[in-house]
C-alpha positions in Angstrom: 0.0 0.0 0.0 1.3 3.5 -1.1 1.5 6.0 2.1 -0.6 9.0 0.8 -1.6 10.5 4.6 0.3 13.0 6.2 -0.1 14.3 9.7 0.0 18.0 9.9 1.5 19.3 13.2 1.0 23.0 14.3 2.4 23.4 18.3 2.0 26.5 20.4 3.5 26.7 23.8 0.3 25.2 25.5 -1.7 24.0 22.5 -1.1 21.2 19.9 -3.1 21.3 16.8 -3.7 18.7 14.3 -5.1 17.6 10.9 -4.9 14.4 8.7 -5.0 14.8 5.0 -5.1 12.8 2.3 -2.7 13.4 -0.4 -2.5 14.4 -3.0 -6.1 15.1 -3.1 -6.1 17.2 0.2 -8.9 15.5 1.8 -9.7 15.9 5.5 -9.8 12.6 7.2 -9.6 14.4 10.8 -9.3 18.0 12.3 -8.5 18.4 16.2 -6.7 20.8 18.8 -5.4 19.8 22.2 -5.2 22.9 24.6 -4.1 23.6 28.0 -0.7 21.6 27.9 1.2 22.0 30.7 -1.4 23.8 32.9 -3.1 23.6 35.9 -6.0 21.0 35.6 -7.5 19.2 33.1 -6.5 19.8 29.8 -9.1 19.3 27.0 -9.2 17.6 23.1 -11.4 18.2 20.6 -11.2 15.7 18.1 -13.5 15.5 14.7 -13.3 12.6 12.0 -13.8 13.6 8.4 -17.3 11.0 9.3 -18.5 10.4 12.8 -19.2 12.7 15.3 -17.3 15.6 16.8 -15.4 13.9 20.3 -14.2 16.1 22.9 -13.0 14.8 26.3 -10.8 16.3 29.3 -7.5 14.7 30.0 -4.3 15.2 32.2 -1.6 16.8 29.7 1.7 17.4 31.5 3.7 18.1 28.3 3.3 18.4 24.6 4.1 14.7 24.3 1.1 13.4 26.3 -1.2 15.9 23.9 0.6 13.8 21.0 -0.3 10.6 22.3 -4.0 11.8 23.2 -4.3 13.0 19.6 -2.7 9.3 18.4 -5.6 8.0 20.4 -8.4 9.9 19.0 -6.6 8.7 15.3 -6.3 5.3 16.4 -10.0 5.1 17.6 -10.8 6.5 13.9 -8.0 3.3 12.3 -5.9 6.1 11.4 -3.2 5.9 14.1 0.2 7.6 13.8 1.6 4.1 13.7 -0.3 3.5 10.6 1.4 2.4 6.9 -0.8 4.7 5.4 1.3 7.7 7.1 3.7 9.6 4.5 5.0 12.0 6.8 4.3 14.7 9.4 4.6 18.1 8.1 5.2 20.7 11.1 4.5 24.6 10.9 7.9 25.8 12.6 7.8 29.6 12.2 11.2 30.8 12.1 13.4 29.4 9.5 15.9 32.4 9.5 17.7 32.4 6.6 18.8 29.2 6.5 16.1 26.9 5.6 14.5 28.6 1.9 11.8 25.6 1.4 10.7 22.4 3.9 13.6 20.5 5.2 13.3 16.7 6.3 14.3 16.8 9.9 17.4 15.5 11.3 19.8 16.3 14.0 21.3 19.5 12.3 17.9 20.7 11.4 16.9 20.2 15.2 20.3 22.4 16.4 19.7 25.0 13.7 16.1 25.6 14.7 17.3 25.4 18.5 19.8 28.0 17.3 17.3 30.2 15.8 15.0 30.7 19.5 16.1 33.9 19.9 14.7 35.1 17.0 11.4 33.1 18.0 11.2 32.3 21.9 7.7 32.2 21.8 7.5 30.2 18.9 10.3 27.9 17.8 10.7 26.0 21.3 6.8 25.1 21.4 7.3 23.8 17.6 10.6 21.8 18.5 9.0 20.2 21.2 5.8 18.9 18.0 9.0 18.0 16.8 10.7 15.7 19.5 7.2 14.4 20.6 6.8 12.8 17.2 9.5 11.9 16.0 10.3 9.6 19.9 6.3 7.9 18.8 7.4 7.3 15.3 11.2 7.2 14.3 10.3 5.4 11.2 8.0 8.1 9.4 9.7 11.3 7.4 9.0 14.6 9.9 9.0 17.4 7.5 9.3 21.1 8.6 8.0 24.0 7.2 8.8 27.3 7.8 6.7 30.3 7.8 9.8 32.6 6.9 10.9 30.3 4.0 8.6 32.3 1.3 10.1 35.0 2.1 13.6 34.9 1.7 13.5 35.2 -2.0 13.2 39.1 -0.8 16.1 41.2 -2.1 18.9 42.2 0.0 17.3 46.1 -0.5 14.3 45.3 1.1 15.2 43.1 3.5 17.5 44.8 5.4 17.1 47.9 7.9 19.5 51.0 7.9 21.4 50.5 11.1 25.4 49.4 11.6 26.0 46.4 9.1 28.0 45.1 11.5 25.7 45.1 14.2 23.0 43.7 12.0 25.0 41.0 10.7 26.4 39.6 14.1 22.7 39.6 16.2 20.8 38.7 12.7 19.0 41.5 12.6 17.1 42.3 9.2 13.1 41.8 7.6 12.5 37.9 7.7 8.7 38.4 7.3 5.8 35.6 8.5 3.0 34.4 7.9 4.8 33.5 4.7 3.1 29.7 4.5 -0.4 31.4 3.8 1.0 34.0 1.7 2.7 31.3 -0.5 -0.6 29.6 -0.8 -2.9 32.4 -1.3 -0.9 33.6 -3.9 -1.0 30.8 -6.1 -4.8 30.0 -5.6 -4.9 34.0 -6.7 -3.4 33.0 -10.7 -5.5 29.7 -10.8 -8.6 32.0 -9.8 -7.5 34.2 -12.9 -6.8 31.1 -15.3 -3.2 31.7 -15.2 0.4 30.5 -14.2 1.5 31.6 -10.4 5.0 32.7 -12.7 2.6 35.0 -14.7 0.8 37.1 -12.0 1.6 40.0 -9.7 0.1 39.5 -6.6 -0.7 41.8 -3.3 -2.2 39.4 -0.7 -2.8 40.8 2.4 -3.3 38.3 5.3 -5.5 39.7 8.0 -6.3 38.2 11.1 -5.5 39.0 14.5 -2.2 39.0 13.5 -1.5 40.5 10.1 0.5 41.1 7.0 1.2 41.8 3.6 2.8 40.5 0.8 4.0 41.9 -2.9 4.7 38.6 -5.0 6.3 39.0 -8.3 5.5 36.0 -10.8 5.0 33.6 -7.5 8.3 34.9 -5.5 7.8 37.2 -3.0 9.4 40.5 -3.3 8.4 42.2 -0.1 6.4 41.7 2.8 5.2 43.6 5.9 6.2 42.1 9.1 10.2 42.1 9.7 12.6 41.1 12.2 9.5 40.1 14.2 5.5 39.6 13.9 5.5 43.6 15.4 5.9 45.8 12.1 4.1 46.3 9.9 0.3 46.4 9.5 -2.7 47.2 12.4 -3.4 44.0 14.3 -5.9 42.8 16.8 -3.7 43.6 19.6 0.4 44.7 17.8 0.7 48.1 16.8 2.4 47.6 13.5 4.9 50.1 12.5 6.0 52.9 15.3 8.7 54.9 15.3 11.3 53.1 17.2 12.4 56.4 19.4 8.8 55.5 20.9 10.3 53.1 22.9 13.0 55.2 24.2 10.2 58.1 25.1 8.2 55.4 27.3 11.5 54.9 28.7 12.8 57.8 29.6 9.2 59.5 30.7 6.8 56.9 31.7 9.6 54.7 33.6 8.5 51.6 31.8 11.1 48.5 31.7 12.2 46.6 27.6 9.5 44.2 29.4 6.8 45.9 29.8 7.1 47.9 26.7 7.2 44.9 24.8 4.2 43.7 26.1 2.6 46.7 25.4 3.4 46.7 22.0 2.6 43.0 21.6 -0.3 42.5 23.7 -2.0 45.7 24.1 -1.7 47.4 21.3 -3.4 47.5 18.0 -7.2 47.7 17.7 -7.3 46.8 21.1 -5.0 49.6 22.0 -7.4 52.1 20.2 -10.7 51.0 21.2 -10.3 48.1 24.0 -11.5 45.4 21.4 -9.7 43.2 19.1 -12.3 41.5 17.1 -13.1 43.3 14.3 -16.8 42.5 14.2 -16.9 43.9 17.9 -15.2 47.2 16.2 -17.5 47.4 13.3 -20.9 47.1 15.4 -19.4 49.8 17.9 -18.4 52.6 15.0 -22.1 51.8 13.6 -23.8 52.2 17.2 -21.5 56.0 16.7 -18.6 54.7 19.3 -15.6 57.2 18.1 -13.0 55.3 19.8 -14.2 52.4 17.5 -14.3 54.7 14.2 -10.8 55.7 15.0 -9.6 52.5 15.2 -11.6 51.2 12.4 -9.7 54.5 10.9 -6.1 53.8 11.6 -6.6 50.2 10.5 -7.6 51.3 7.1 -5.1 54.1 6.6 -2.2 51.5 7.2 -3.4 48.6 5.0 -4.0 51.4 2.1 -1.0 52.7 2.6 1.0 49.1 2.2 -1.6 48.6 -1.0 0.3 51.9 -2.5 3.5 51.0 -1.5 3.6 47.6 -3.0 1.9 48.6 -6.7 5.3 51.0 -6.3 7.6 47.6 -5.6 5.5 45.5 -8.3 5.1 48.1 -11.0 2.4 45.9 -12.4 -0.4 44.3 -10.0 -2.8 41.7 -12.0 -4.4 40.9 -8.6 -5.2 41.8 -4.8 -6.0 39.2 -2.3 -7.5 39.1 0.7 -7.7 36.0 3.2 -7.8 34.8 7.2 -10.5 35.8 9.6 -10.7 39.9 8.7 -9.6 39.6 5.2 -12.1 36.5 4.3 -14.9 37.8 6.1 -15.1 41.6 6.9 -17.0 43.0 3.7 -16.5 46.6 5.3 -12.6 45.6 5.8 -12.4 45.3 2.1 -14.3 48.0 0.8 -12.6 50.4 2.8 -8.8 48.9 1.6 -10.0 49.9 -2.2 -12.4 52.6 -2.0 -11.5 56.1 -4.6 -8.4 53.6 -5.8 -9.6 53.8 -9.6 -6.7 55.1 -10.3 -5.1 52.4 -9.4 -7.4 50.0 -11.1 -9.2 48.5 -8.1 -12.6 48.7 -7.3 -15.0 46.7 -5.7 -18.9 45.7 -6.6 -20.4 45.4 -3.4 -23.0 42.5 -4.2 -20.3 40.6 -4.8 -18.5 41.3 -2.2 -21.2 40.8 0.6 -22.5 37.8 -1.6 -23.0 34.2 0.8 -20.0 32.5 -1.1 -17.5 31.1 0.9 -14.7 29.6 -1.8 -12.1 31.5 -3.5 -14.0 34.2 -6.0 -13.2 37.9 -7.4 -15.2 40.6 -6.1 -14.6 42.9 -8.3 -16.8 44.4 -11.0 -15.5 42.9 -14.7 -13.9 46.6 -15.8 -11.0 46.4 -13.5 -8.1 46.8 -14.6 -6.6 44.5 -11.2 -8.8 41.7 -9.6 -9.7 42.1 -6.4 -10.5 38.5 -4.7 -11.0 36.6 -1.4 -9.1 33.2 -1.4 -9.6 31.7 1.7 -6.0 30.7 3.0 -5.3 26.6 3.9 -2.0 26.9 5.9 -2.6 23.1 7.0 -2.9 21.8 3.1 0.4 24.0 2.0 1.9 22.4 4.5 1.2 18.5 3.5 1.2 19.5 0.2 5.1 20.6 0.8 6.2 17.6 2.9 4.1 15.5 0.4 5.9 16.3 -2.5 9.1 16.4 -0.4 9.0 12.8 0.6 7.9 11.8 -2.7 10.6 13.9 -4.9 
């Protein structure tokens, strides 16, 4: 029997969560998250076959390799266990790749030490993926573990772009330059953009602008990224649910100096209470739209900035592109806030976007445009699928 499943592996510090596809068709045989690790109490699994019934059960989950072995369970209970022969491989999201690892990488002991290497560019992120990593790989030695990195899209980003105007030296010994994320959905969006249009991902310009409650932006020239928002961290760049985005830096030096606040606090400040959040006190963006209709100005504001920045990325990257065939929206905001996208294009004729608004508020839920058929650039939402870009990679890898 051919091995055609592959195990998709996304761990956070305390959550663990799962998905078995079928490749190369992509089907879903099982979704699930496993939450709580390493907490107090219980921790809890949702587990729900492709057929059956949704299962959901509370558990003691001391570490991320008990949540493993839970989720093996639920698989097992479903025959498709991790010890199975149908199992390809296990693709894990690992979010910082630095610019070592360009596309997914079978894992092995150097792989492990590099991304151990590369924490301090991720410490919130890299250790909870390494563990995802370690857990499966001690349960199954025998089946390929694949990783993918969310900065791997973008290091096809030129040298002019990707590096900040601070001592080369300095940047060059701590690593310090644009490495951009989210760059697994971007990489899929983008290429579900040109099959929208009919066309090669090689032939197409594409803006796609991820927005969620994290969020970011991409310019993608003939199906390599150019330039993207976010940089040395998830911090710059666009409004988020709770990040500011771009700030002047000399910010952090005034809360410093005048409001006596520590590097800690100010990062969590930035990180945790900033954004939408930091404008209005809410960082769902349905919340914000309801408030600015009920006349809430703190909500209008907010609503305000968060436009003002994504337009201003839209100009900026029909600058780096020179020709844009498309603009793409996708993730929680960008596939489902109509007001979110009419906002991002509205008096841009110039620039060949426009919207037509029964489209865009239409019922559809699959990739479509949503703009009117005089144009010039398409305007679409393509819902993202991190979890299939990532079987789809460690698929093929495994099968090269």
């Amino acid at each position: 029997m051919n091995a055609t499943q592959v195990l998709v592996l996304n761990s956070g510090s305390s959550s663990l969560k799962y998905q078995l596809l079928d490749m190369p068709e992509g089907r879903r045989l099982a979704t699930g998250l496993v939450e709580r690790i390493g907490e107090e109490g219980p921790g809890r699994l949702v587990h729900t076959p492709a057929e059956g019934e949704r299962r959901e059960r509370e558990l003691p989950l001391p570490d991320h390799a008990a949540a493993l072995r839970a989720a093996g369970d639920e698989l097992a209970a479903d025959g498709l266990g991790l010890d199975s022969p149908g199992l390809a491989a296990v693709g894990h999201r690992v979010v910082h790749g630095g610019r070592t690892f360009t596309e997914p990488t079978v894992v092995d002991e150097r792989v492990l030490a590099e991304i151990e290497r590369l924490v301090p560019l991720a410490p919130l992120h890299n250790p909870a993926n390494l563990a995802g990593i370690r857990t499966a790989l001690a349960i199954n030695p025998d089946v390929p573990q694949v990783a993918v990195f969310d900065t791997a899209f973008h290091t096809t980003i030129p040298d002019h772009a990707a590096c900040y105007a601070i001592d080369a030296e300095v940047a060059a010994e701590h690593r310090v330059r644009r490495y951009g994320f989210h760059g697994t959905s971007h990489a899929f969006v983008s290429r579900r953009t040109a099959e929208l249009l009919g066309r090669r991902p090689e032939e197409v310009n594409v803006i796609t602008l991820h927005l969620g409650n994290g969020a970011s932006a991409a310019a993608v020239a003939g199906g390599r990224c150019v330039d993207t928002s976010m940089g040395l961290t998830p911090l710059q760049g666009l409004v988020m649910g709770t990040r500011s985005g771009d700030i002047d830096p000399a910010v952090v030096f005034h809360l410093s100096r005048v409001a006596g606040m520590s590097v800690a606090e100010i990062d969590e400040l930035l990180n945790s209470h900033s954004g939408l959040r930091g404008l209005c006190g809410d960082n769902d963006m349905r919340e914000v739209v309801r408030r600015m209709d009920a006349g809430d100005e703190r909500a209008r504001l907010a609503f305000d900035v968060y436009i003002h920045r994504l337009r201003s990325y839209l100009g900026a990257y029909f600058a780096v592109l020179g020709r844009v065939d498309a603009v793409a929206f996708t993730a929680g905001v960008g596939e489902n806030a109509t007001r979110v996208r009419t906002a991002a294009v509205a008096g841009l004729d110039a620039l060949g976007l426009a919207v037509d608004e029964r489209l865009n508020t239409a019922a559809d839920r699959g990739p479509r445009l949503i703009s009117p058929e005089y144009a010039r650039v398409a305007v679409a939402v393509v819902p993202t699928d991190e979890e299939l870009e990532i079987a789809t990679q460690a698929f093929a890898l495994v099968n090269a």
